[in-house]
C-alpha positions as CSV (number, residue, x, y, z in Angstrom):
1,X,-6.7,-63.9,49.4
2,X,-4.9,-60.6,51.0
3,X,-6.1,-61.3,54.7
4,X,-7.8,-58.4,56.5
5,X,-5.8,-59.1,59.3
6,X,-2.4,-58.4,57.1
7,X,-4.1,-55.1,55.9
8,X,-4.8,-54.3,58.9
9,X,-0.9,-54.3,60.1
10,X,-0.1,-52.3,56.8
11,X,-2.5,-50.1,57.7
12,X,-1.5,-49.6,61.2
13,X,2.2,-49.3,60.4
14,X,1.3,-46.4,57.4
15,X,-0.4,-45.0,60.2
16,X,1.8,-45.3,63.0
17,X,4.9,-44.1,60.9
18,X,2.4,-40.5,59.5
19,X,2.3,-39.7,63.2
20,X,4.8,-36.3,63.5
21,X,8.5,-37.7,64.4
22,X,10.5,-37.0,67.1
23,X,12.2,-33.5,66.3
24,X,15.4,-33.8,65.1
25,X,18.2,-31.0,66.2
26,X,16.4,-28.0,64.9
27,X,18.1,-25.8,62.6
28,X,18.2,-21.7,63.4
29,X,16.0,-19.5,61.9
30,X,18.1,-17.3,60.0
31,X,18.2,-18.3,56.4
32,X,16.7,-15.2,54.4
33,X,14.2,-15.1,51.4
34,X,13.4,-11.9,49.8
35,X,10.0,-12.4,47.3
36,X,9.8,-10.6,44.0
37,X,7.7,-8.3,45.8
38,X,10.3,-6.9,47.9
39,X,8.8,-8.7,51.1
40,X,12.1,-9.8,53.0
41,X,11.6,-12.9,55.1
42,X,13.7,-14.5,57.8
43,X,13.2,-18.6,58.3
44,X,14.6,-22.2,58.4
45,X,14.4,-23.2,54.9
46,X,12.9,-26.8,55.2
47,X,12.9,-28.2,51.6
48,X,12.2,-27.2,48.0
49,X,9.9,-29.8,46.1
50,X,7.3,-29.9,43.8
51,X,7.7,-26.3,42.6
52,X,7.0,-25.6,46.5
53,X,9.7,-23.8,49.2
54,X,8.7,-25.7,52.8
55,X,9.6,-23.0,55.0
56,X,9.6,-22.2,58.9
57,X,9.7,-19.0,60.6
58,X,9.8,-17.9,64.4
59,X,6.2,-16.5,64.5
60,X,3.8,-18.6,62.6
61,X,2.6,-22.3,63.5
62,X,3.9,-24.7,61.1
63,X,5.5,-25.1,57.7
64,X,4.3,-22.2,54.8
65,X,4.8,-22.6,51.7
66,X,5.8,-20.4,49.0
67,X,6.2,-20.6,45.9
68,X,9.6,-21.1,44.2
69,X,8.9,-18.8,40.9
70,X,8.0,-16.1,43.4
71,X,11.1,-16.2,45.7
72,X,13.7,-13.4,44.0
73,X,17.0,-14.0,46.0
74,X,18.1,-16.8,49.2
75,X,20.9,-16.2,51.6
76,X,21.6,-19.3,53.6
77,X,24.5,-20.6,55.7
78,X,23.5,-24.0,55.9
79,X,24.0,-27.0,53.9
80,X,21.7,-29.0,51.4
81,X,21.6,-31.2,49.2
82,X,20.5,-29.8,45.9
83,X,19.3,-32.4,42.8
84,X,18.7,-30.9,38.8
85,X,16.5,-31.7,36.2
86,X,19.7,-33.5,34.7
87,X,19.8,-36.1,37.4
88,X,23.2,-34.3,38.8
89,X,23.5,-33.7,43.2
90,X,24.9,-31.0,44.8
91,X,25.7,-30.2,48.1
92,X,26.8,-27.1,49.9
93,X,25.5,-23.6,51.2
94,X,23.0,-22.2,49.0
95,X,22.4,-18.5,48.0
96,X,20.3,-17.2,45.3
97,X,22.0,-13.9,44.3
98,X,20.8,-10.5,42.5
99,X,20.7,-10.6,38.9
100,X,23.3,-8.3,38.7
101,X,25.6,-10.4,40.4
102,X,25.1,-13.6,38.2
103,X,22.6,-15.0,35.3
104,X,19.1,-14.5,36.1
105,X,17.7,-17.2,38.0
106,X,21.1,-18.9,38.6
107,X,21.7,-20.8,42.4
108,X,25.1,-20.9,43.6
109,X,26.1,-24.3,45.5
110,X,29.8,-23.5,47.7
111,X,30.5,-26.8,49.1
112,X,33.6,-28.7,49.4
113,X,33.9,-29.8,46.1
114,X,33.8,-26.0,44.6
115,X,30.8,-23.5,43.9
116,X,28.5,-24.6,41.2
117,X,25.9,-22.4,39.5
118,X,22.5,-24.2,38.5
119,X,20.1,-22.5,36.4
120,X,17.0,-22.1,38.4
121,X,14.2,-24.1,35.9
122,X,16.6,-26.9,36.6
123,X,16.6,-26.6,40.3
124,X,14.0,-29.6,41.5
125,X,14.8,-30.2,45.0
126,X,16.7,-28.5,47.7
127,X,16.5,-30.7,51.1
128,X,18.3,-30.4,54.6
129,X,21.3,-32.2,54.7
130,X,21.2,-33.6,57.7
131,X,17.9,-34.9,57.9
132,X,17.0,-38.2,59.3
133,X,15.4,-41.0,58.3
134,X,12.2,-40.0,59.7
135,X,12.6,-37.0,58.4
136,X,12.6,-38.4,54.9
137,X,9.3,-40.4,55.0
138,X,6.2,-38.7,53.2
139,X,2.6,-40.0,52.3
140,X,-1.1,-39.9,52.9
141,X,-4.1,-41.7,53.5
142,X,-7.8,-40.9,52.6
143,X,-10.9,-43.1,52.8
144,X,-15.1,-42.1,52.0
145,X,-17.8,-44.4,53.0
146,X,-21.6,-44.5,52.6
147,X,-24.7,-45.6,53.6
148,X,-27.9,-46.3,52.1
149,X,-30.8,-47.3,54.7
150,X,-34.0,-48.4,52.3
151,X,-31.6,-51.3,51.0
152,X,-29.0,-51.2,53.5
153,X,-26.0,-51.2,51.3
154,X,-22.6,-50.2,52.3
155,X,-19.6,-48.5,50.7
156,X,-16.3,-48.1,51.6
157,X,-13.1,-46.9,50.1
158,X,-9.5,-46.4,52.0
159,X,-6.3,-45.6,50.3
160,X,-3.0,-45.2,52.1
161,X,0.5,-44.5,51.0
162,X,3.6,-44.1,52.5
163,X,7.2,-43.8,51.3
164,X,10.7,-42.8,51.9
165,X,13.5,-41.0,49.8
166,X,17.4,-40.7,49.8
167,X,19.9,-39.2,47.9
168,X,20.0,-42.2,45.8
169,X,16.9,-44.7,46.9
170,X,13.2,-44.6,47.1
171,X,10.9,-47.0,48.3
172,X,6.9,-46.6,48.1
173,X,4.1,-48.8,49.6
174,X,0.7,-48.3,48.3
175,X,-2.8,-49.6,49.7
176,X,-6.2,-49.6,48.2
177,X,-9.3,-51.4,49.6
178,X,-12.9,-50.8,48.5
179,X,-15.6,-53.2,49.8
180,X,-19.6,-52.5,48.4
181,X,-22.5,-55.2,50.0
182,X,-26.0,-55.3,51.3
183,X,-27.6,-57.0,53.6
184,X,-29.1,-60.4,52.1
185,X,-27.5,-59.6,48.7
186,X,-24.2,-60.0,47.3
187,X,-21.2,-57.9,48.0
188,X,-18.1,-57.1,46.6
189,X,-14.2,-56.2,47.6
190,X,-10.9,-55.0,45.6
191,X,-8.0,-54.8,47.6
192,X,-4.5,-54.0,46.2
193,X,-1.1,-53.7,47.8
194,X,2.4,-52.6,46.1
195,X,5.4,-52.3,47.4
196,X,8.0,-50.6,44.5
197,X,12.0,-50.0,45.1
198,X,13.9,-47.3,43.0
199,X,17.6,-47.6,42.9
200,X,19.2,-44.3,41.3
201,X,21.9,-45.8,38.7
202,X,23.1,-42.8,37.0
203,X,22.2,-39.1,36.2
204,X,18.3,-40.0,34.6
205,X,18.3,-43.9,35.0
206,X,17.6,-46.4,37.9
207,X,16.6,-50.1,38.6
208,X,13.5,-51.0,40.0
209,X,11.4,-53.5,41.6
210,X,8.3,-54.3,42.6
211,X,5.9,-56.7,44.2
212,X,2.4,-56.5,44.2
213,X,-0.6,-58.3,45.7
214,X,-3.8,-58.0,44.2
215,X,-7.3,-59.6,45.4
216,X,-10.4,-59.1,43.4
217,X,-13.9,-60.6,43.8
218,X,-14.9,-59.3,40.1
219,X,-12.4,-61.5,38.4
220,X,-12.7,-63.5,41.1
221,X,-9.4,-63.6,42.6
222,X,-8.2,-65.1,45.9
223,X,-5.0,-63.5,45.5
224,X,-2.6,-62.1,42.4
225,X,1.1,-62.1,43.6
226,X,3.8,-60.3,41.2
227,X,7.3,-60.2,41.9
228,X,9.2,-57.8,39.0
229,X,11.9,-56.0,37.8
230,X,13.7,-54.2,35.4
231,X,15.8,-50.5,34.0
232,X,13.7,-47.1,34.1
233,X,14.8,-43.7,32.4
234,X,13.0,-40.4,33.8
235,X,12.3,-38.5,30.5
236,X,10.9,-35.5,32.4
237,X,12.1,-34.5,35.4
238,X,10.5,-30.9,36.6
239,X,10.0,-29.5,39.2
240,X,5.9,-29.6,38.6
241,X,6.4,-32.7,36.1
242,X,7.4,-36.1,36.3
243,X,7.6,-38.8,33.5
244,X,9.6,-42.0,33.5
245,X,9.2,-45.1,31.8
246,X,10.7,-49.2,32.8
247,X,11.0,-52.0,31.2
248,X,11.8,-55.6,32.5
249,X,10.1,-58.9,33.3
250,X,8.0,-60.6,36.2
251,X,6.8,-63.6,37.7
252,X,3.2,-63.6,38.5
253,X,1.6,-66.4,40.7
254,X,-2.7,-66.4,40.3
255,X,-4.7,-68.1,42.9
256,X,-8.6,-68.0,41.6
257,X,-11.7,-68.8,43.6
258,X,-12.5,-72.8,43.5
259,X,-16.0,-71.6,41.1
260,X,-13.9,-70.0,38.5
261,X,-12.6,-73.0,36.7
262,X,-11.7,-76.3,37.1
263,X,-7.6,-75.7,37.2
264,X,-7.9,-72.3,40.0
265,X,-3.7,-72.3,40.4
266,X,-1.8,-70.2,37.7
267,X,2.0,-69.5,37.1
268,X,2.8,-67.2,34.4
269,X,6.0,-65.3,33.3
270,X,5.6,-62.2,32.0
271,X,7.4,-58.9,30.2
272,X,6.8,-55.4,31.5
273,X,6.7,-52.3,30.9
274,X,5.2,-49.3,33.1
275,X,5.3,-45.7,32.8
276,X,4.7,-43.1,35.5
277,X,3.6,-39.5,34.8
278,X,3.2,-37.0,37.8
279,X,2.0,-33.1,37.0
280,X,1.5,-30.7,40.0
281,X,0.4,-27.3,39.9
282,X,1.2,-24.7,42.7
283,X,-2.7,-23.9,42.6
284,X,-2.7,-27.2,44.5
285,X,-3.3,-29.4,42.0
286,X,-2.3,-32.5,41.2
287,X,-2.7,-35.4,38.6
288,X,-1.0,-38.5,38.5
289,X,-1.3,-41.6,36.1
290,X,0.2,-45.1,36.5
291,X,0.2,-47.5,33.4
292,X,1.5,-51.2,33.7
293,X,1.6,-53.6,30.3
294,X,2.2,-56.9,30.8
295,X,2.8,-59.4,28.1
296,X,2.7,-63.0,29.1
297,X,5.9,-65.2,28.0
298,X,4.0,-68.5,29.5
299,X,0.7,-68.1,27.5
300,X,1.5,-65.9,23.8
301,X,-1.7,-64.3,23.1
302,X,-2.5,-63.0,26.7
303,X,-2.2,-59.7,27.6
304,X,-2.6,-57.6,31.0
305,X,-2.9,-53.9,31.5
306,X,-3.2,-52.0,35.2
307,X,-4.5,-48.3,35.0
308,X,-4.3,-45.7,38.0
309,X,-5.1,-42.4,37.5
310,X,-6.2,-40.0,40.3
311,X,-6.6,-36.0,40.7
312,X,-5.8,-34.7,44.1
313,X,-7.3,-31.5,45.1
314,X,-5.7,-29.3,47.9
315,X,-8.8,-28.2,50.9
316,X,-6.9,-26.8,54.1
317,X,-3.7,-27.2,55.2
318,X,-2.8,-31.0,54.7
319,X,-6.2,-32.3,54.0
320,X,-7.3,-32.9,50.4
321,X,-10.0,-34.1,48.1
322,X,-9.3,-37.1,45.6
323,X,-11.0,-38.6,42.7
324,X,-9.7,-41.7,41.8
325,X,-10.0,-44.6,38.9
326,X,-8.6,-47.5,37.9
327,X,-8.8,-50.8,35.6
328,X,-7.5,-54.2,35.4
329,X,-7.8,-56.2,31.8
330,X,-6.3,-59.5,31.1
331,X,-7.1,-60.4,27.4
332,X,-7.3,-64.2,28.1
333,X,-8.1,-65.5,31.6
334,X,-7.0,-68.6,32.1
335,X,-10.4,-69.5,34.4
336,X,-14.1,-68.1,33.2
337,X,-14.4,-64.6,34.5
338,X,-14.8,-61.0,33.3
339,X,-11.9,-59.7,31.4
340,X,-12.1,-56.7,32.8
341,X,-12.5,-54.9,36.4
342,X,-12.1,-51.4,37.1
343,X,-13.5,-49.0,39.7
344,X,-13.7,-45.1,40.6
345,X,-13.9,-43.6,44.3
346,X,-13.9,-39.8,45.6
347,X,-12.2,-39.7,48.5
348,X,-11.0,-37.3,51.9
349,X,-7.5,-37.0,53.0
350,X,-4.5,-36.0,55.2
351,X,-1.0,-35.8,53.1
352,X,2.1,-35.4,55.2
């Protein structure tokens, strides 16, 4: 089984690394964005991601964002990094000229290595070049829990995520534990941990791997452990919209309750394939869908399949609603339990 103890140190450490970090060397406020408007407004131009311009100025609290389709020209002196649609990197000053002076929609890049113009559908993140590595961490964690006093049942759901990102890395941990019981009756826990490391290869394709724990009382699990690999391609990559598939293989280690069958140890290798698709809409919307097939290479005939799917809603500043499902099938279990588990939760949360 996961231990609550270990997922209460993930939890702790998601938590502990959420909290603000210390300020780096802040940047001066006087990058300039004029909207399509004609408003005209001087900042610190934080990041550009998700269709989404993070920006600071010297007289409002916090970051404001703006969105990208609405900003009409930038004039910055400071570096970024800049990253296309085509999986290319840039780095330099940016500027977003006039139409007059180049192709509609065009940023200009001057760096060392020249001036390079990228169209501005193609433009999917702009970030600070000298940000640290706390700087680079993101994530979020939500949780709902309920109460039922005539039969004194209780409900809980938690979901934490937190992950960093470099020019040519990203690694992602993922927690979700929901426990449902009442008092002289029988209760019930899911808990799931994944870790998941993407190693940028070449313009659209990277390498990947993954480990993941899983413990469930339906199929009555002690504990799943996977331990995978394998080659990815992102077929889209948008600024609102994500989609990338992998393929490659995994070794998968299944330790069942003593009551599910008479042999509770399992080792099994398996193929695998995953895709990812991530859709965001500057209306604060956002739907994301995680697919995992797993074919078994130690037992022909048995098949696994992991679905997430959730749709995040935005409330006030950082805090959001989510509504959540997902479902674990395995075709042929190798002890006598349910084939299939799978679960839905609506959740509150901070994102940061």
């Amino acid at each position: 089984m996961l231990p609550r103890k270990t997922c209460l140190a993930i939890l702790i450490c998601m938590a502990a690394l959420s909290l603000d970090p210390p300020p780096a060397a802040a940047r001066e406020k006087v990058d300039v964005l004029i909207m399509k408007n004609g408003d005209r407004i001087t900042c610190e131009i934080k990041k550009l991601e998700r269709g989404q311009l993070a920006i600071k100025t010297s007289y409002t609290l916090g970051t404001i964002y703006i969105d990208w389709e609405k900003v009409e020209r930038i004039e910055s002196k400071q570096y970024f990094r800049v990253e296309s649609s085509t999986g290319e990197f840039f780095t330099g000053a940016v500027a977003l000229p006039p139409a007059k002076q180049a192709e509609e929609g065009d940023l200009r890049v001057r760096g060392v290595g020249g001036e390079f113009e990228i169209p501005r559908q193609e433009v999917v993140v702009i970030d600070q070049l000298e940000r640290g590595w706390l700087q680079n961490l993101y994530g979020s964690i939500d949780g709902g829990f309920s109460f039922v006093e005539s039969n004194k049942q209780t409900t809980y759901t938690l979901n934490a995520a937190v992950g960093h990102k470099t020019k040519s890395r990203r690694l992602d941990a993922r927690l979700s534990s929901t426990f449902s019981g009442q008092k002289n009756g029988q209760s019930t826990d899911r808990h799931n941990l994944t870790l998941t490391y993407l190693q940028r290869l070449r313009r659209r394709w990277f390498g990947a791997g993954t480990t993941d724990f899983l413990r469930s009382a339906q199929q009555q699990l002690s504990l799943r452990s996977l331990v995978g690999g394998g080659v990815g391609r992102e077929l889209i990559y948008r600024p609102a919209t994500r989609f990338f598939v992998l393929g490659g293989a995994a070794f998968t280690r299944e330790l069942y309750s003593p009551s599910a069958g008479r042999d509770p140890e399992q080792n099994n290798a398996e193929g695998m394939m995953m895709a990812y698709f991530e859709m965001f809409r500057f209306d604060s919307t956002e739907i994301t869908t995680r697919f995992r097939f797993l074919p078994s290479m130690s037992v022909p005939g048995r098949v696994r399949l992991d679905l997430d799917l959730s749709l995040k809603l935005d409330l006030i500043g950082d805090l959001y609603w989510n509504l959540s499902f997902w479902n674990n099938f395995d075709s042929h279990p190798p002890v006598d339990v349910p084939r299939n588990d799978f679960g839905g939760s609506t959740t509150i949360g901070w994102s940061f």
